[in-house]
N, C-alpha and C positions, 0 to 999 in steps of 0.2 A: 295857080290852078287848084281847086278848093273843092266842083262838083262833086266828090267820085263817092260820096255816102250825104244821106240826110240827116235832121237834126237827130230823131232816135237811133242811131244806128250806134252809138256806143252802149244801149240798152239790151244791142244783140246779145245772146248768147252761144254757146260751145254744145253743141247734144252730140257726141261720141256715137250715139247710137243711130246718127240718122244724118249723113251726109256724102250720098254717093257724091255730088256735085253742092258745096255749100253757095251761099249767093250769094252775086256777084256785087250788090249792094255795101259789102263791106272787105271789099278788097278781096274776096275770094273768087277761085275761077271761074269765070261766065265767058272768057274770051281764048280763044287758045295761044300758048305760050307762044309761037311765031308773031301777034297780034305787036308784043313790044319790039321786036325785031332784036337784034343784038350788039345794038346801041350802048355803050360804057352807061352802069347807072349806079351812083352813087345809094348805099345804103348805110345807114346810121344806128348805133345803138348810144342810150346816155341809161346811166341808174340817177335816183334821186336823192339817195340815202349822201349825207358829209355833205353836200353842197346846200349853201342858201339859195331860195327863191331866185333871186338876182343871178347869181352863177348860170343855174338850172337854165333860164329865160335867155340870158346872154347866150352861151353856148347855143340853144336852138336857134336864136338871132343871129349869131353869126356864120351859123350852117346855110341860113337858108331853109332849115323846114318848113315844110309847108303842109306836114300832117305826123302826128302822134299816134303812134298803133302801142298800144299799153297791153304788153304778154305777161302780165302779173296774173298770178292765181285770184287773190282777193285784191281788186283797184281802189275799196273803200276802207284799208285796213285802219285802223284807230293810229298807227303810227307812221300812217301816207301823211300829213301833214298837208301842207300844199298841193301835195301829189297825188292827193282824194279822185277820186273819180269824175265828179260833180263840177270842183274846185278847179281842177285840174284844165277837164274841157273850156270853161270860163276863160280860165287866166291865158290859155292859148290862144282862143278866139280873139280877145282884148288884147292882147301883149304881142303876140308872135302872127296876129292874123292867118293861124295855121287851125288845122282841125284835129280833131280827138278819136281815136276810134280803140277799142276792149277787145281784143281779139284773143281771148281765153282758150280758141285752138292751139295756139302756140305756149301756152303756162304750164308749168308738171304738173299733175295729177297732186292732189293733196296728200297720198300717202306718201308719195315719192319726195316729193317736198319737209316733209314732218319725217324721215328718215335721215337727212341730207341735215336737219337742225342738229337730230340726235347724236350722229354719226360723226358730221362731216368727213364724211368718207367720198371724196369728188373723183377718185376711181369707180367706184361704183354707181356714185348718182348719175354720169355720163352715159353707159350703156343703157340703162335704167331708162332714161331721157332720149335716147337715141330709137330705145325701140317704142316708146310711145308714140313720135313723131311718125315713126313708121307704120302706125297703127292707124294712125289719125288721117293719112296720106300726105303728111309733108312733105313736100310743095306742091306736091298735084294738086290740089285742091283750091290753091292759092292763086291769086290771078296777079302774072310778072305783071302785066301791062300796067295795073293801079300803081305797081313801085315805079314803071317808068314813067308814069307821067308827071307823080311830086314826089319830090324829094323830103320821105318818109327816114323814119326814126323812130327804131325799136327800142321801149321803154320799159322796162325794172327795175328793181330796190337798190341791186349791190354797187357801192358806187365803183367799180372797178371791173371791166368784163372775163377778167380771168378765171373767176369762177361763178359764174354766172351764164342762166339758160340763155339766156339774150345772144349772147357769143355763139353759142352749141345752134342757137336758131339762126342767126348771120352767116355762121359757117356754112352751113346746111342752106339755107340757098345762095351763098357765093358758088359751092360745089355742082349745085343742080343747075344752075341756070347760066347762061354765060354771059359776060359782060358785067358782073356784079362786083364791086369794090365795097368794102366795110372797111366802116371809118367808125372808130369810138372816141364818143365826146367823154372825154373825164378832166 
């Protein structure tokens, strides 16, 4: 099942300052959260960094994804590789018959991010991260029902979720919503 965004919608963007209800066009809330019911629903995170192409595609192949939500700050950095933006949607359309969507509400904040390189200080970058989501209204704002219907997979750089937003973002709605199982592809 493939409908739940159009071909531009990984074009969307994140405006911090303007999303009492964001649309519902790219997995965000337009339905209310009873809408998925409280159904077991599989949720995915993979990074792209240490793995080949082939790994990468395998792994979503053998989950069953059937859409890529990319919480990367920058999805076209010069050292995505495969993992480009552009590239990216392509190779899953073709390869994985799945879909692509940029959902940059869910990415840190560039300062927070460029602290985290400086520092790595991952006590700190957590709360940091925690209260941005909270700012943003994560999960409110997010629509369960797009995760219940494909079996989606939350996508950044680090190839391992332990320190990684991906994780902080899984956890955070395994917590809010019920029914929700994270599983990391590495």
């Amino acid at each position: 099942m493939r409908p739940w965004y159009g071909r531009a919608a990984h074009q969307k963007r994140w405006d911090a300052g303007n999303h009492p209800r964001l649309e519902g066009s790219i997995g965000i809330a337009d339905r209310p959260a009873s809408a998925a019911g409280d159904r077991q629903v599989k949720l995915y995170t993979i990074g792209f960094t240490q793995k080949s192409a082939e790994r990468f595609f395998e792994l979503l192949a053998d989950a069953a994804i059937e859409r890529v939500v990319d919480i990367r700050l920058k999805p076209d950095g010069q050292l995505s590789g495969f993992a480009k933006q552009g590239d990216l949607a392509w190779f899953l359309d073709r390869l994985n018959r799945a879909s692509y969507i940029h959902l940059s509400a869910l990415a840190p904040s560039a300062e927070i991010r460029d602290d985290y390189r400086k520092d790595h200080d991952w006590d700190r970058y957590v709360p940091r991260f925690e209260a941005l989501m909270d700012a943003r209204g994560i999960p409110d704002v997010l629509d369960r029902a797009s995760f219940a219907e494909s079996a989606s997979c939350l996508l950044c750089s680090e190839p391992t979720p332990e320190r990684c937003h991906r994780r902080l973002v899984a956890e955070r709605l395994a917590r809010s919503w019920s029914g929700i199982e994270v599983i990391h592809l590495v």
